[in-house]
TIGU-667617 format. One record per residue (C-alpha): x, y, z; residue number from 1; chain. Coordinates in steps of 0.02 Angstrom, whole numbers, plus 32768, in hexadecimal, padded with zeros to 4 digits. Example, Ala and Ser with C-alpha at 12.3 -4.5 7.8 and 13.67 -1.06 7.14 Angstrom:
<atoms>
+------+------+------+-----+-------+
|    u |    v |    w |   n | chain |
+------+------+------+-----+-------+
| 8267 | 7F1F | 8186 |   1 |     A |
| 82AC | 7FCB | 8165 |   2 |     A |
+------+------+------+-----+-------+
</atoms>
This chain:
<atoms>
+------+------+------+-----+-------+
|    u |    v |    w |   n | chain |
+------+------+------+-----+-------+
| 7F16 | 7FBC | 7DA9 |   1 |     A |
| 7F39 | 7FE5 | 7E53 |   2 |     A |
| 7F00 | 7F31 | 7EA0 |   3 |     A |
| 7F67 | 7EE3 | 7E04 |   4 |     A |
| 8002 | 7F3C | 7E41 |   5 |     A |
| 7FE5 | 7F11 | 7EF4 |   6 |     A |
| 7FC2 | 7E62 | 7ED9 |   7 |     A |
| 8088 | 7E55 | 7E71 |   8 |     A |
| 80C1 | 7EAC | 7F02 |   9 |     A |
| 8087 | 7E41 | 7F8A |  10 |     A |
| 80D9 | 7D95 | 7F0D |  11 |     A |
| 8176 | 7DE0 | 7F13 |  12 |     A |
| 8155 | 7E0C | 7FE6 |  13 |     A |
| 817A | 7EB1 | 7FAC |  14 |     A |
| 812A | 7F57 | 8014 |  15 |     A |
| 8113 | 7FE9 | 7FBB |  16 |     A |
| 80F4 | 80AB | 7FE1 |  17 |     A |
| 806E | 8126 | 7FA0 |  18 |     A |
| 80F7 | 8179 | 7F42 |  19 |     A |
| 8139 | 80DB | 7EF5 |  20 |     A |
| 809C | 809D | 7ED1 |  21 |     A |
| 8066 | 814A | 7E72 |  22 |     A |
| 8101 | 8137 | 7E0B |  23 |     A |
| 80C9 | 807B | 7DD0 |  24 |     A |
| 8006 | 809F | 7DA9 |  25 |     A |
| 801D | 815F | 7D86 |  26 |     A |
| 7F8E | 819B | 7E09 |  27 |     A |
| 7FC7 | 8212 | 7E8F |  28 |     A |
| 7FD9 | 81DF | 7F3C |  29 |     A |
| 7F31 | 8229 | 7F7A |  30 |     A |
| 7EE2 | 81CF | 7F05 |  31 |     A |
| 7F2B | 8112 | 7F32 |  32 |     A |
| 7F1B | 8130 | 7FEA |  33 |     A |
| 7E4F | 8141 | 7FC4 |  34 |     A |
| 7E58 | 80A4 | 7F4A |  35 |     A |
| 7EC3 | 8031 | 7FCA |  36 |     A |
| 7E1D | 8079 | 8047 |  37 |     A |
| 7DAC | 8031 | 7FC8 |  38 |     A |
| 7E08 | 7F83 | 7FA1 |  39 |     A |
| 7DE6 | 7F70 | 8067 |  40 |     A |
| 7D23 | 7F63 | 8054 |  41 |     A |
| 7CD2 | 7ECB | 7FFF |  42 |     A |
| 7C8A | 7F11 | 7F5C |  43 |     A |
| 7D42 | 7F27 | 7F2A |  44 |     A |
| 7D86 | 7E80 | 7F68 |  45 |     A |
| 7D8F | 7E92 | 801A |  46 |     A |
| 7E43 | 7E8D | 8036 |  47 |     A |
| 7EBF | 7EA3 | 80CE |  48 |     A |
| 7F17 | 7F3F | 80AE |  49 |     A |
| 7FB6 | 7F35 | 811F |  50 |     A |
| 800F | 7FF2 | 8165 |  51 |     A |
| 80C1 | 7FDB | 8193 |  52 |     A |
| 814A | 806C | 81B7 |  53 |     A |
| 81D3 | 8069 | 8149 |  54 |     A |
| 827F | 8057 | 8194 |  55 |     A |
| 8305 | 80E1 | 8158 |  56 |     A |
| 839A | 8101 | 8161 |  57 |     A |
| 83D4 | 8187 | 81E6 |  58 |     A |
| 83E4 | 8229 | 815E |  59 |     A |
| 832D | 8225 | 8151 |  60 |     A |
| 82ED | 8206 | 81F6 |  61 |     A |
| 82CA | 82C2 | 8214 |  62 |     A |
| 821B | 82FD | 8279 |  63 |     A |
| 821E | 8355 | 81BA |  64 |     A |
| 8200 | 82BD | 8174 |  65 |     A |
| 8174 | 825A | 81E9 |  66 |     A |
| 8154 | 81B6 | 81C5 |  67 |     A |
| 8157 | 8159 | 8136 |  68 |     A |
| 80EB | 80C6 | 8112 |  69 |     A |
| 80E3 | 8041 | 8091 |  70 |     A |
| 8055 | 7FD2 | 8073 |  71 |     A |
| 8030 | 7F1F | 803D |  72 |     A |
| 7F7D | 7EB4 | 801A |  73 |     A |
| 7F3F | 7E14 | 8039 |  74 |     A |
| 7EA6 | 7DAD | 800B |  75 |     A |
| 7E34 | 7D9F | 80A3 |  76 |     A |
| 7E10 | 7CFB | 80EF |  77 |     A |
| 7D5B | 7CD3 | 80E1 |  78 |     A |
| 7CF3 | 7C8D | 815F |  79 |     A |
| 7C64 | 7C42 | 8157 |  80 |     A |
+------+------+------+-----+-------+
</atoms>
């Protein structure tokens, strides 16, 4: 479900956080952050999973807060 949702997302150029992401498939964050892991290796497709910090606006850019990334996939290019 995960890879589904990812896949839409990166169609539409979208980026998404864990937190957005748990609210579309349901899973909590811990558990997508080990899945996007797994969609890295080849048994699970092998994709590019891109990191990016999220720009906000000033109210949240608190030390409280830290960083907040979003992430987007890609196929890998394969090279033979």
């Amino acid at each position: 479900m995960l890879c589904d949702v990812m896949l839409s997302a990166r169609q539409c150029e979208t980026w998404l956080t864990l937190d957005e992401l748990a609210r579309l498939t349901h899973y909590p964050p811990a558990s997508i952050s080990a899945q996007l892991r797994h969609l890295r290796k080849p048994e699970y497709g092998g994709f590019v999973v891109e990191k990016q910090p999220r720009e906000v606006g000033a109210v949240l850019r608190g030390e409280d807060f830290g960083t907040m990334w979003e992430y987007q996939i890609k196929r890998a290019i394969r090279r033979n």
